[in-house]
N, C-alpha and C positions, 0 to 999 in steps of 0.2 A: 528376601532382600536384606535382612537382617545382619544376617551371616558376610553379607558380600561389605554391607556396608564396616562392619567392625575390621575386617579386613582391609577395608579401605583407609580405616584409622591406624590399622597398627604398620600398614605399608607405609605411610605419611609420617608414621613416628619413626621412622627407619633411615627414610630420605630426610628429614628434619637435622636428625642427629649428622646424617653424610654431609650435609650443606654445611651443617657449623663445624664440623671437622676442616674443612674444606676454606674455609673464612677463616677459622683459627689459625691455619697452616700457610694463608696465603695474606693476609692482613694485622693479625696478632690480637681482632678484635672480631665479636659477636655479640648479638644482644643479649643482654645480661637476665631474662624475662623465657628467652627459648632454652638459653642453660640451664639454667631455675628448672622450668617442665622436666630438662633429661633427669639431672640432678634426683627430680622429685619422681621419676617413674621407678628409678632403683628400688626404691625403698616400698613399693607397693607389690604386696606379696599373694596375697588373696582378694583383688578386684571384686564386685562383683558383675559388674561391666568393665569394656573395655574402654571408654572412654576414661574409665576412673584411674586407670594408670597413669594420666597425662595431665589427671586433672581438670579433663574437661575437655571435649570436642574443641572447642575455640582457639585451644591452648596450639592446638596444632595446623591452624589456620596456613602456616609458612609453607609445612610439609605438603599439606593436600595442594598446596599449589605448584609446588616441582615435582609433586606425581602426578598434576593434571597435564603438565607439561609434559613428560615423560611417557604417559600411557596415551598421549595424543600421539607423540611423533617418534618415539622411541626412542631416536638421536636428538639431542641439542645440542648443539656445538655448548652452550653455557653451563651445562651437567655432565660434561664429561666425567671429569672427576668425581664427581657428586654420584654417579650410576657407578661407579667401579668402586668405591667405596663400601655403597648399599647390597649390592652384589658378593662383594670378599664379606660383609658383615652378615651375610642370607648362610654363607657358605661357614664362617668360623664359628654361629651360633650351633649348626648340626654338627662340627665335631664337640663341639659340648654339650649339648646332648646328649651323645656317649659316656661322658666322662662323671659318671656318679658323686665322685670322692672331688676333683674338682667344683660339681657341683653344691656339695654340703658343704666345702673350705667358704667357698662362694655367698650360699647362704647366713654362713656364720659371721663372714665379715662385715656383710650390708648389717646385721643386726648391731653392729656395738657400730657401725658408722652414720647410722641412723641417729645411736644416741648423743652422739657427734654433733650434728647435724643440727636438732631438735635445742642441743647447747647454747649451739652460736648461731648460724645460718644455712641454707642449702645452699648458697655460692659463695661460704667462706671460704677461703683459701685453702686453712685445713682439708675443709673436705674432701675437696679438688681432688688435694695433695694424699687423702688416705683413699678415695675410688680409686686413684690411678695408681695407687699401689698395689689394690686388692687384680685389675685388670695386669698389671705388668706380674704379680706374682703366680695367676691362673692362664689368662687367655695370653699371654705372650710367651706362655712356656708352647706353644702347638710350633710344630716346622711353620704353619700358613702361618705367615703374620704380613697384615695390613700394611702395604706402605706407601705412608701419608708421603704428598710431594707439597710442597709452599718454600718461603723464605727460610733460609738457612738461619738468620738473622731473629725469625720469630720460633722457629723448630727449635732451638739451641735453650732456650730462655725457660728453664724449672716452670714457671706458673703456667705459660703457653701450653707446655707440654701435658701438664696433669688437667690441664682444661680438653685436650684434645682427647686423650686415652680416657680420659671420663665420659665423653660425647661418644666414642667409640665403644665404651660399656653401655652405655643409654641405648646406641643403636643393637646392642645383642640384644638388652632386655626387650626391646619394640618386636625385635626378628623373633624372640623366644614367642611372643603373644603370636604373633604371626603366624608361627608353625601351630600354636593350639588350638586356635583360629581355623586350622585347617588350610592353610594358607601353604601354597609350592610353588619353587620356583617357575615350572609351568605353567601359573595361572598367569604370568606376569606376559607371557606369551598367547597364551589361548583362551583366556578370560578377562581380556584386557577392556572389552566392552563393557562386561559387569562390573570392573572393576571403579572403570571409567565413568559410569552412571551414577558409581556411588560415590564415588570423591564429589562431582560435580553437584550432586543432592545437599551433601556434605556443607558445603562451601556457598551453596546460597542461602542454606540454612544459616549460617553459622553469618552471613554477610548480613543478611536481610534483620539478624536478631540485632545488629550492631548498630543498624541504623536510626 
């Protein structure tokens, strides 16, 4: 159950990240507490759990709940974008996986943006503004690239946008545990019960601590 469950965390950090892309691109605003989490998974290199990339089961409280939603009905008219999102982000994580020498540029840069980070804050501006460079310099070099639909008006706007491309790095790092995880696109199909049991474990646990 173990296995199913971690997996059920790093799906919910996936969907987490899709939904604040998603808000970012359609509103100009998200909570500044689920950015912080993406912000803060980059930066966690050697876990020794999976919660610890997230900084804590709780942390992901948003995400387990648009995957309970999703692994109940498959469709919600309210996740549409939010499923196509997590979906393109399942799919541009495996072409990087391939990519060795992208992935060391990668490694190299979270490390000095860390120290960044550690400077001033996890949703300083700066930082924002140096993920989404280190993401438009590696993952937006592939033909597949992501694309976000929202307000022209909030799309167009420098901090918007490096808040967005940074939630969409957040969501590779969650899809990268994913795959180590053991985690495939087909369990999302054919393991949807297991999946499903463990979000739900998840989320009364994480409800019932809070009470």
């Amino acid at each position: 159950m173990s296995n199913w469950r971690d997996q059920a965390l790093a799906l919910a950090g996936i969907f987490q990240s899709a939904v604040l892309v998603e808000r970012l691109a359609k509103t100009g605003t998200a909570p500044l507490e689920q950015l912080e989490t993406g912000v803060y998974s980059l930066f966690q290199i050697n876990p020794d759990r999976a919660e610890d990339v997230f900084g804590g089961a709780d942390r992901l409280l948003p995400g387990l709940q648009v995957s309970r939603q999703l692994l109940r009905s498959r469709q919600h008219p309210e996740y549409t974008d939010c499923l196509r999102y997590a979906l393109s982000i399942l799919y541009l994580q495996r072409q990087l996986s391939r990519k060795s020498d992208l992935l060391a540029i990668i490694g190299s840069r979270l490390e000095k943006a860390k120290v960044q980070a550690d400077h001033f804050n996890l949703t300083h501006e700066n930082v924002f503004s140096n993920l989404a460079g280190v993401y438009s310099d590696t993952l937006s070099t592939f033909r597949f690239r992501i694309q976000v639909l929202g307000d022209f008006n909030f799309l167009q706007q420098q901090r918007i946008a490096n808040q967005i491309r940074t939630m969409l790095f957040a969501g590779v790092r969650a899809a990268t545990l994913w795959r180590q995880l053991g985690g495939r696109r087909l369990h999302l199909l054919f393991q949807r019960k297991k999946l499903l049991a463990a979000t739900d474990e998840l989320i009364a646990r994480i409800e019932s601590s809070n009470v």
